[in-house]
N, C-alpha and C positions, 0 to 999 in steps of 0.2 A: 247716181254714179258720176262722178268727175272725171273729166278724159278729158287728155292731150292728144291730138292725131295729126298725121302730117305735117309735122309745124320747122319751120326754116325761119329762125330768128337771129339776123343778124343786126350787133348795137357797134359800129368802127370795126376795127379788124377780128372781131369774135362773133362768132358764129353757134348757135343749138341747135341742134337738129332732135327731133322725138317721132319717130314712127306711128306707135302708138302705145300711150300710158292710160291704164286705166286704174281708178283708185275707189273702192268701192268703199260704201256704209262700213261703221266699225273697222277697218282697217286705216293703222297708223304707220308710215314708215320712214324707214332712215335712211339719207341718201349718201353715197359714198364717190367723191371726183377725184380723178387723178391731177387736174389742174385746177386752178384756183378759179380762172375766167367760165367756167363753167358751172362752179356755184352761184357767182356772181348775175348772170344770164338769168338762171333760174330762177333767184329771187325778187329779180327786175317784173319778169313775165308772174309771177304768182300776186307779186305788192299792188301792182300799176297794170296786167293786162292789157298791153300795149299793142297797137296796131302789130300783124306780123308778115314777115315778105308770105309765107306760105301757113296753110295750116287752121285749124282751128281749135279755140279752149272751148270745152265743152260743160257747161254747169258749175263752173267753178263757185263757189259761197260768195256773197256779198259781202259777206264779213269776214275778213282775212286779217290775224293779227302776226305784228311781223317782228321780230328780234334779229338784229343783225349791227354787225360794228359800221355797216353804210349809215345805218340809222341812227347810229350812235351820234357818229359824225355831225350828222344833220341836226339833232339836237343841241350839239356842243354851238354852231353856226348860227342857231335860232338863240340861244341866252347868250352870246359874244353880241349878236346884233341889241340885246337888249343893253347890256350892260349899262348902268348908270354912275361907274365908280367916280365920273370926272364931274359929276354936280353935284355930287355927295361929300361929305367929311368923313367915309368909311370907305373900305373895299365892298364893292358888290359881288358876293359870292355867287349870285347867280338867283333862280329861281327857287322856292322851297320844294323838298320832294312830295309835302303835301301838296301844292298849287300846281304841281307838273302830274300829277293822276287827277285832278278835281280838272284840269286844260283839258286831259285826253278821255275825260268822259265818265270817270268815275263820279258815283253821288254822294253827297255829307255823309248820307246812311250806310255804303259799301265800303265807307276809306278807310277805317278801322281795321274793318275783315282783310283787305285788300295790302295793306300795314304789314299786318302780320303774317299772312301767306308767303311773305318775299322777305318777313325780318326787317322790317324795315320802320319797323314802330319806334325806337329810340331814336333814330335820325330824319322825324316826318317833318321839322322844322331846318334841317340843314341844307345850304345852297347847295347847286347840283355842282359847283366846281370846286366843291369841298370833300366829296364822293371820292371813294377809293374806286381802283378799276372793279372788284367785285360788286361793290355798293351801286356803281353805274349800272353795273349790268344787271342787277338783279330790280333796278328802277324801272330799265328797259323792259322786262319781262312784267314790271306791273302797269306799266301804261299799255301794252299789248293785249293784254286781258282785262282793262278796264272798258272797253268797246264789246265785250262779250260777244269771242268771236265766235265762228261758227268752225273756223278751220285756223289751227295757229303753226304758224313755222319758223323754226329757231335755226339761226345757221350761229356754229359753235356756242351754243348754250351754256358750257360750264368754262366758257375763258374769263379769266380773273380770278374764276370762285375756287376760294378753299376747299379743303376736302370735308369740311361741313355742309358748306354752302353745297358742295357738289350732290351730297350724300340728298340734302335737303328737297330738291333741286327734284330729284330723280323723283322722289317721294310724292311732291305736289303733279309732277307729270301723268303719275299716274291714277291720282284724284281726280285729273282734268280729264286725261282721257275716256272716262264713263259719261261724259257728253260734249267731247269736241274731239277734230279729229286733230294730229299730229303729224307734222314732217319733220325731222330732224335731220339739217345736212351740218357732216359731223367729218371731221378725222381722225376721229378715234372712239372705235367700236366701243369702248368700255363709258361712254355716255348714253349710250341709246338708254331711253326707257326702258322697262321691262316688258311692256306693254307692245313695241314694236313687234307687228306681223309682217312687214316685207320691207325689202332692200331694195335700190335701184342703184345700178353703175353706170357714173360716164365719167366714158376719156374726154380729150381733150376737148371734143366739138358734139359727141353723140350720146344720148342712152343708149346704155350697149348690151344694160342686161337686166330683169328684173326677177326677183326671185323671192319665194318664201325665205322666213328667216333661219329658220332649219338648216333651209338651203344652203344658207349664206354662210353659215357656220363650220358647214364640211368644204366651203368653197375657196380654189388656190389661188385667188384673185390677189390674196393680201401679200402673201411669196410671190408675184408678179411685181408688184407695186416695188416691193422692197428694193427687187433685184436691178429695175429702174433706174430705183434711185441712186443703186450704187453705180450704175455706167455713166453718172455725172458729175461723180464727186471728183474726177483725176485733175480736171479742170480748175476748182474750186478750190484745190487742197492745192497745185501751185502758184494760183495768183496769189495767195495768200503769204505763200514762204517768202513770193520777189517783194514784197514792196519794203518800203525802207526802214535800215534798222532804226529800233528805238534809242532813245535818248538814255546815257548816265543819271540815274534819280536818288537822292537819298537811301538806303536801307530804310527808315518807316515812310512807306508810301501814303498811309494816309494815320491821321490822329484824332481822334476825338476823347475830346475830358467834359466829362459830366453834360453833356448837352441833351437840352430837352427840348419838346417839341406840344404848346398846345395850343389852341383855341378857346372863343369866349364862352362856349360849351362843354369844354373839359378838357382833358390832359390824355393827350396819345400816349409818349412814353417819357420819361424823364431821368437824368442821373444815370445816361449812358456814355459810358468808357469803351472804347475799340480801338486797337492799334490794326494796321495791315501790314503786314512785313513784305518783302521782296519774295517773289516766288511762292506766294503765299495766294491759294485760287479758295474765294468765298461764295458760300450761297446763305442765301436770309430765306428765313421762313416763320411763316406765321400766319393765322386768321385774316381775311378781308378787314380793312380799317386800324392794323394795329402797328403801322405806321413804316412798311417796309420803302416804297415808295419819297415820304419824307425825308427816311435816314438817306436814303441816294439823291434824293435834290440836295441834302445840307451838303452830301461829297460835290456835288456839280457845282453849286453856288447859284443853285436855281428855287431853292425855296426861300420864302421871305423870312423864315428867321434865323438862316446860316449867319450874318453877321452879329446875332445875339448869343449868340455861343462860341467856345473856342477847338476850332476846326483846327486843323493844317493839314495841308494836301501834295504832296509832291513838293515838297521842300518850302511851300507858300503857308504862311500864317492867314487866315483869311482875316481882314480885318487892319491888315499890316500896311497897304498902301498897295498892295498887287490888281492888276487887272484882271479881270473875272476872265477873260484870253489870254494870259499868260498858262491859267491851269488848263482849262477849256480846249486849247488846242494838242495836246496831251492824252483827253482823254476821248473815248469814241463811249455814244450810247444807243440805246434802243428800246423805246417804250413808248407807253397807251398814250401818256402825256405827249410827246415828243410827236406822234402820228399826228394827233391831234389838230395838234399846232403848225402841222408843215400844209399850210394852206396857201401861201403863194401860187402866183402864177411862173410855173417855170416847166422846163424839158425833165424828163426822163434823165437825160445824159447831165443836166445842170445837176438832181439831185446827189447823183454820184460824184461829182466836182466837188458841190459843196461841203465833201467830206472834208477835203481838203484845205477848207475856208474854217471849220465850223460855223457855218452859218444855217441860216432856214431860209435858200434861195441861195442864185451866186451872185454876186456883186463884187467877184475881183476875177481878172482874165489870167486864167490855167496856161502852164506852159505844156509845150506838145507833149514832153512827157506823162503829164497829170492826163490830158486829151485820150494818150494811145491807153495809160490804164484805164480810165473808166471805159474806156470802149473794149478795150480785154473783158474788162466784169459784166459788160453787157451780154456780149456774146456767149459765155459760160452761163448768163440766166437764161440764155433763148430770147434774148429782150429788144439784138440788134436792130431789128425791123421798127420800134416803138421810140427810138434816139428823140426824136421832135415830137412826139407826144406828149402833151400834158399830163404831168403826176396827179391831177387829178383824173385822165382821161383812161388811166389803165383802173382794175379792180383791185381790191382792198389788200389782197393776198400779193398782188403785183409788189404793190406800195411799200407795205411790210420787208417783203425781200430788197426792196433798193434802198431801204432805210437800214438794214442790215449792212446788206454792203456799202453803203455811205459810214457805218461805222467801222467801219474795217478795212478800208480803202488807203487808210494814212498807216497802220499798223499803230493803235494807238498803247503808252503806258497801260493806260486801265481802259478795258470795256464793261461797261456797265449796262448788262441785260433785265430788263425788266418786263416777263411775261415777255420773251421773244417770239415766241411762234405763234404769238396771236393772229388769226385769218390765214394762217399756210397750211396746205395744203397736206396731204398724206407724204408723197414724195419730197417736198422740200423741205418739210419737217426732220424727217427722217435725215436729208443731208448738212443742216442746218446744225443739228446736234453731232455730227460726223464731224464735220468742221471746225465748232467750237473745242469737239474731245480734242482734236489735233495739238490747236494754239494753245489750250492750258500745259497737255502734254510737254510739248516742245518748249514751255513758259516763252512763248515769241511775243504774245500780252498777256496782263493779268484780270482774271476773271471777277464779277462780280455781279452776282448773277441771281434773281429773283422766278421760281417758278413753284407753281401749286401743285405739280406732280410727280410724285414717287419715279414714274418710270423717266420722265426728263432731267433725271440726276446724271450729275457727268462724275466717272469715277477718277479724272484727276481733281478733282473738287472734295478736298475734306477738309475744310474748315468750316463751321456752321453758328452764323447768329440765329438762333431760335427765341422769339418775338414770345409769352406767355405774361396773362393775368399777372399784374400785380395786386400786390396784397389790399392799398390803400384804393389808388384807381390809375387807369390807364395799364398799359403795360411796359412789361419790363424786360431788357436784351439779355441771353444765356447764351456766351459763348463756349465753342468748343474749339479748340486746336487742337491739327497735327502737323505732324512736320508735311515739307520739310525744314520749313523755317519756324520758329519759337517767338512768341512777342516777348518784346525787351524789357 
């Protein structure tokens, strides 16, 4: 039996406290935070078992495999430090997904099996920074069990993945769990395994409560959470109306004629046409890897074959002689990529600034007005206290929310959400989509918005590119309009 007893574990200003956890043979369970830095906590102390102020871990497995977007991270850091593009005469995509499980311990003889368990057998030769966010994650989950753990723990398991991948997903979990145990910290019950027999609650600093799953089911903890979440939204929902109006932009905000997108491995999708009208809020949808992600770098001018096809974006021809900051400062974004990459050394209160720059860091000095916003949006996160902390020194779910509100701080033309509420939490999920309903509503920005879940639909959103097989190969864009704008 694995137990937690006594334990006072504090990492900077966060704090776990566990009384006593006890997690016996054949039981799996799923853990549910009201805050982010308390997932975060937890899976410091299960990965690394780290010295602690109080307390002791009791039998924990020697073998512990671990899925997490911290982890992710650390991989992305590990193939950037390798990178060889600058002595080569190609891009260095990074490491293959076969050589990053044969790295983490898998045999010639198991990578096959191991392949296919995660779907990842057509892409065993592609760099990892070629990887859609699904495709990451589902790599993460096969290097995790390529060490054949004894105890595996997933914090948000199904972000990225399609509703395949999800379905899929659920399915191997419970293949595993007939000889490993599981812990799933989750914010959103409709992930758990089937498999899962108990729950654990903590708020901000504590486990507060541990119960069968039964239990958990007749339990009004989630009508707590919710009601939470709404005594923060009044905050949120006026910084949001003050900041400054947007700019006069053409009636077609964004254009695309026939543009394709592939690689020296095949064809994502090709011979796509999209107008955006004014007042016009879009969501993309489709499968892991069929090229949602892409189509939003060609609108940002951040993927490398926007200049091979013909774009135009807010009244800019891409291609025309414009600076990639002439559109850039216009539009606000939020995504796996974008996280990824905000790896500087900077404050807490810089990255909120930086909205202001578009920049990844600040390097231009804010006037006192730009100062007193971002310290307004601090304060509405509960973040005031963390102003000089390092963005890498808060947790992942932190991160995420000040990269939100770094996109939203300028009031931009277009925000471009991509998998936004990856690592947030139950409550600021829930305000997060509260939020967004607003600004579509109000059209104060215009949406454009990438998520793999039915219930994460916003209902002033009805416009939809729908991503599906083509005939030949790669896939191919199906749009739907409604009003209340018409494409031209």
């Amino acid at each position: 039996m694995m137990q937690i007893k006594g334990l006072n574990y504090q990492v900077q200003n966060h704090q776990l406290l566990i009384d006593n956890w006890q997690i016996h043979p054949q039981e799996h369970w799923g853990i549910f935070v009201a805050h982010a830095h308390s997932a975060a906590l937890l899976l410091r102390l299960l990965d690394s078992q780290p010295e602690v102020n109080e307390g002791a871990l009791i039998k924990l497995p020697d073998k512990i495999g671990l899925v997490s977007l911290v982890s992710q991270q650390q991989l992305l850091e590990q193939e950037i430090a390798r990178d060889e593009t600058d002595f080569q005469d190609h891009i260095d995509y990074g490491s293959s997904v076969e050589n990053l499980l044969l790295e983490a311990g898998c045999t010639p003889g198991e990578l096959d099996s191991l392949l296919h368990s995660v779907d990842l057998s057509d892409l065993r030769h592609r760099g990892f920074r070629q990887l859609s966010t699904g495709e990451t994650r589902r790599l993460m989950l096969a290097r995790a069990l390529a060490c054949h753990p004894d105890l595996l723990v997933l914090h948000e398991p199904c972000s990225g993945l399609d509703v395949f991948h999800r379905s899929q997903l659920k399915a191997l979990l419970e293949q595993l769990s007939s000889h490993l145990q599981l812990i799933v910290i989750t914010s959103r019950q409709e992930e758990l395994p089937d498999c899962t027999t108990h729950i654990a609650v903590f708020d901000d600093t504590r486990l507060t409560q541990t119960m069968s799953y039964r239990q958990w089911c007749e339990h009004p903890v989630s009508a707590q959470l919710t009601a939470l979440s709404a005594s923060r939204l009044d905050s949120w929902l006026e910084l949001s109306r003050h900041v400054s109006e947007a700019q006069d932009f053409p009636q077609t905000r964004v254009r695309l004629n026939q543009v394709s997108v592939e690689y020296t491995d095949g064809v994502i999708f090709r011979d796509l046409s999209w107008t955006i009208q004014a007042k016009q809020h879009w969501q993309i949808r489709g499968p892991n890897g069929c090229g949602k992600s892409s189509l939003l770098g060609l609108i940002m001018g951040d993927h490398p074959q926007c200049y091979a096809n013909d774009i135009e974006v807010l009244g800019f021809k891409r291609g025309s002689g414009e600076s990639i900051w002439d559109i850039k400062r216009h539009i606000g974004i939020v995504s796996s990529a974008l996280h990824l990459q905000y790896r500087v050394s900077c404050t807490v209160l810089e990255v909120l600034l930086s909205g202001f720059f578009d920049s990844i860091g600040l390097y231009d000095s804010p006037s006192r007005q730009q100062l007193e916003t971002a310290r307004a949006w601090l304060s509405a996160l509960k973040m005031s206290d963390y102003e000089q902390l390092g963005f890498q020194q808060v947790d992942y779910g932190q991160q995420r929310l000040l990269l939100i509100v770094r996109a939203l701080i300028k009031r931009p033309a277009l925000l471009i959400l991509d998998e936004p509420y990856q690592g947030l939490d139950y409550l600021n999920r829930q305000l997060v989509m509260t939020v967004l309903e607003m600004l579509a509503e109000t059209d104060m920005t215009q949406l454009l918005y990438v998520s793999h879940y039915d219930e994460d639909s916003l209902n002033a959103i009805r416009n939809y590119v729908d991503f599906v097989p083509s005939d030949d190969d790669g896939y191919r864009a199906v749009m739907t309009y409604s009003s209340p704008a018409q494409p031209a």
